[in-house]
C-alpha positions in Angstrom: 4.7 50.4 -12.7 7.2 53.3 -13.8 9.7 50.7 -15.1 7.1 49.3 -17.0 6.2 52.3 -19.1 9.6 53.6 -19.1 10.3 50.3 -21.2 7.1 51.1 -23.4 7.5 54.3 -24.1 11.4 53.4 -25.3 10.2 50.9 -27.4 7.5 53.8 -28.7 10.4 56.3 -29.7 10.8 57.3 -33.2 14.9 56.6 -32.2 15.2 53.4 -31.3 12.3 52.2 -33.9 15.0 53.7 -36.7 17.5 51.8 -34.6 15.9 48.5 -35.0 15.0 48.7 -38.8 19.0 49.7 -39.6 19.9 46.6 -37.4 17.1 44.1 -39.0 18.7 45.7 -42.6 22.1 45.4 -41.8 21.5 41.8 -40.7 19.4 40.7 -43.8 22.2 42.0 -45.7 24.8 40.3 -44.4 22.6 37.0 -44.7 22.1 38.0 -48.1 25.7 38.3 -48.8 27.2 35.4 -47.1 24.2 33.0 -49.3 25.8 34.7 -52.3 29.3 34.6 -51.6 28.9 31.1 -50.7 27.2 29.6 -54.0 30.0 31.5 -56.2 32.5 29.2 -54.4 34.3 26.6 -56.7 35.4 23.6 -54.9 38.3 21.6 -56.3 38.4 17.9 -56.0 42.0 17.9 -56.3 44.9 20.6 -55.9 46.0 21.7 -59.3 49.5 23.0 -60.1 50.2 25.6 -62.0 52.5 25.7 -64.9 54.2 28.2 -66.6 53.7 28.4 -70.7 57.0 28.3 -72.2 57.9 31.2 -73.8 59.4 31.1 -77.2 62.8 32.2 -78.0 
């Protein structure tokens, strides 16, 4: 029964409640930047080579 409130009164503390809300921010904003990095991403069909403009003499 100790082990039980123990756990309760952890999950109570001012701590570990700022704990979780950091950790469930940090992860939305990863989320959020990986679903924006990821429709900014321009996929080639084909390889392209780049030339060189000649420069007049």
């Amino acid at each position: 029964m100790k082990k039980n409130s123990f756990l309760l009164e952890l999950l109570k503390s001012p701590p570990f409640l700022i704990f979780l809300v950091l950790a469930i921010l940090i992860t939305i904003g990863v989320l959020i930047a990986n679903h924006v990095e990821k429709e900014k991403v321009v996929k080639m069909k084909e390889d392209v080579i780049y030339i060189h403009p000649e420069t007049k003499k």
